[in-house]
C-alpha positions, -999 to +999 in steps of 0.1 A: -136-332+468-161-315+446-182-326+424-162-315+395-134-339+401-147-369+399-144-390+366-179-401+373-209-388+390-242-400+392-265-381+410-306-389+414-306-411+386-335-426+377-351-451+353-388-470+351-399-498+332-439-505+329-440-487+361-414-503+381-382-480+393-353-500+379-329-472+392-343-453+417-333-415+434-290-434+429-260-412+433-225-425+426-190-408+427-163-422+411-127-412+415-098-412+389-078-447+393-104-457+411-113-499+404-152-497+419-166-530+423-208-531+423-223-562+436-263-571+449-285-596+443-296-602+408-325-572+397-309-553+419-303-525+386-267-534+381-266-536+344-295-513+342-267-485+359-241-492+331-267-494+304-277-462+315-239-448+321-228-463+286-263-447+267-280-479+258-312-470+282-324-431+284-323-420+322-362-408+328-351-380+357-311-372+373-275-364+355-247-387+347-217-364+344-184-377+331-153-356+338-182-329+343-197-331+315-233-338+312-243-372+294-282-378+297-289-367+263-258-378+247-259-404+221-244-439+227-214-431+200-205-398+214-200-411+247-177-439+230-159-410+216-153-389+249-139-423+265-162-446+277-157-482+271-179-511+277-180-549+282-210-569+280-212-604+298-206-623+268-172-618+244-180-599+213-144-602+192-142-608+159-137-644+161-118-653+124-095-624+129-065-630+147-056-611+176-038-585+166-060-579+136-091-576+161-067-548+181-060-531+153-096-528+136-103-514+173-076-483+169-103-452+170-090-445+133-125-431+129-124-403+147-125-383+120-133-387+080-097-376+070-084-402+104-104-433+082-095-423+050-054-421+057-055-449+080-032-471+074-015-500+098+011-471+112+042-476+137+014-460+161-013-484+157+013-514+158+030-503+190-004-495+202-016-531+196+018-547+214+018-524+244-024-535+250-014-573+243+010-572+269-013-557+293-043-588+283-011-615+283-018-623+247+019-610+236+019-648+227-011-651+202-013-618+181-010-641+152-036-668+164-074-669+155-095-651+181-117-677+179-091-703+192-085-687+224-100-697+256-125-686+271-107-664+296-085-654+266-111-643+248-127-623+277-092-607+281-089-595+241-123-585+246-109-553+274-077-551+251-100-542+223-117-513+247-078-504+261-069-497+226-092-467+226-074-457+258-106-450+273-108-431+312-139-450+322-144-486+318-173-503+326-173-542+331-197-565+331-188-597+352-157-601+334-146-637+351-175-653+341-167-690+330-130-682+339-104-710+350-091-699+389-056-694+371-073-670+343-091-652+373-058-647+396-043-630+363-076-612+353-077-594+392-040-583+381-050-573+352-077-554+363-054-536+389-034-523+369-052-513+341-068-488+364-040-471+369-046-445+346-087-445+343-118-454+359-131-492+357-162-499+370-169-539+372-200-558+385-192-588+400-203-618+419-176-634+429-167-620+464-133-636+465-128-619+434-144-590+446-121-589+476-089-586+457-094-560+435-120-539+450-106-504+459-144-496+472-179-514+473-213-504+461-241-527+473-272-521+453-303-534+463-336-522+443-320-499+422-305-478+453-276-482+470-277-500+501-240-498+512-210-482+502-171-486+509-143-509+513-151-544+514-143-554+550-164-529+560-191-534+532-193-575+544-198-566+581-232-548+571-262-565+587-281-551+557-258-563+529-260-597+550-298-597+553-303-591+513-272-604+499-247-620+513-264-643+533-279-665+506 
């Protein structure tokens, strides 16, 4: 496969803070559909990787292209705009809105002056809003308060409010965090099949977790990569063992 076709590639990407390599000399491919699963021990330059994919830290040296096209120098917002959606650890909804409301307000109306101006609650943006509720399991709630969800529920309106922007890379920041084991079996599913028509990158502790959705592994150690592939093969790795999995 060439470079070209690949919705993400990261190649020598690096980043330094007060003199220490946070991200060091790291290449990563990621394939359409692909559900990529990055794991390590903490400082290992996780976060740092999708801060630096999503444009909230500058790369100092390397390219991040995204359906080839170069990002390095691209604003934050502009990369929202080409389809890159992220979620941070913790929920950010709006939580005295209910559910549908904080769907709706996440339509990319704003894609243009004349798009915010005319925008009204459409057909489009309501069948938008049921098709993405359906895929979080909130069908249920779109009239209840966001902020009387669950945890999990919360987590889960948090990605619908990134679907809604139908974005082709999503990037996902330990997403079962805090999570009841029946909100985790339904967040693997989910996850599987919201990747059916994009890139989602998650970082994740949870190896069981890990193990059922996991397409392929990335172990990053240091701000490299350690190990890469499926998981069976990723957990057999005396290195991985040595720094990671054997704690």
């Amino acid at each position: 496969m060439s470079n070209t076709d690949y919705t993400l590639a990261v190649e020598d990407l690096t980043v330094s803070f007060d003199g220490f390599k946070a991200i060091d000399a790291l290449t990563l491919y990621v394939d359409k559909n692909e559900l990529r699963v990055i794991i390590g021990p903490n400082g290992a330059g996780k976060t740092t990787l999708l801060d630096l994919i999503c444009g909230r830290t500058k790369a100092a040296a390397g390219s991040i292209k995204f359906r080839n096209q170069e990002l390095t120098r691209m604003a934050e917002f502009r990369r929202v705009r080409l389809g890159i959606g992220r979620k941070f650890q913790t929920p950010s909804i709006y939580e005295n809105l209910s559910v549908f409301q904080n769907l709706e307000v996440s339509f990319p109306k704003g894609r243009s002056v004349l798009g915010a101006l005319a925008f009204t609650c459409t057909n489009e943006v309501r069948a938008r809003v049921e098709v993405v509720a359906e895929e979080i399991h909130l069908e249920g709630k779109l009239d209840t308060e966001a902020g009387l969800l669950s945890h999990g529920q919360k987590q889960w309106l948090e990605i619908g409010m990134l679907l809604m922007q139908e974005p082709e890379l999503l990037l996902l920041d330990e997403p079962i965090a805090g999570m009841s084991a029946r909100e985790r079996e339904l967040t693997a599913e989910l996850l599987t099949r919201i990747c059916r028509n994009r890139a989602v990158i998650v970082i994740e502790h949870d190896m069981d977790f890990v193990k059922r959705i996991a397409h392929k592994v990335t172990v990053m150690h240091q701000g490299r990569i350690l190990a890469e592939g499926p998981m069976e093969q990723v957990q057999a790795d005396e290195r991985v063992i040595d720094v990671y999995l054997g704690h």
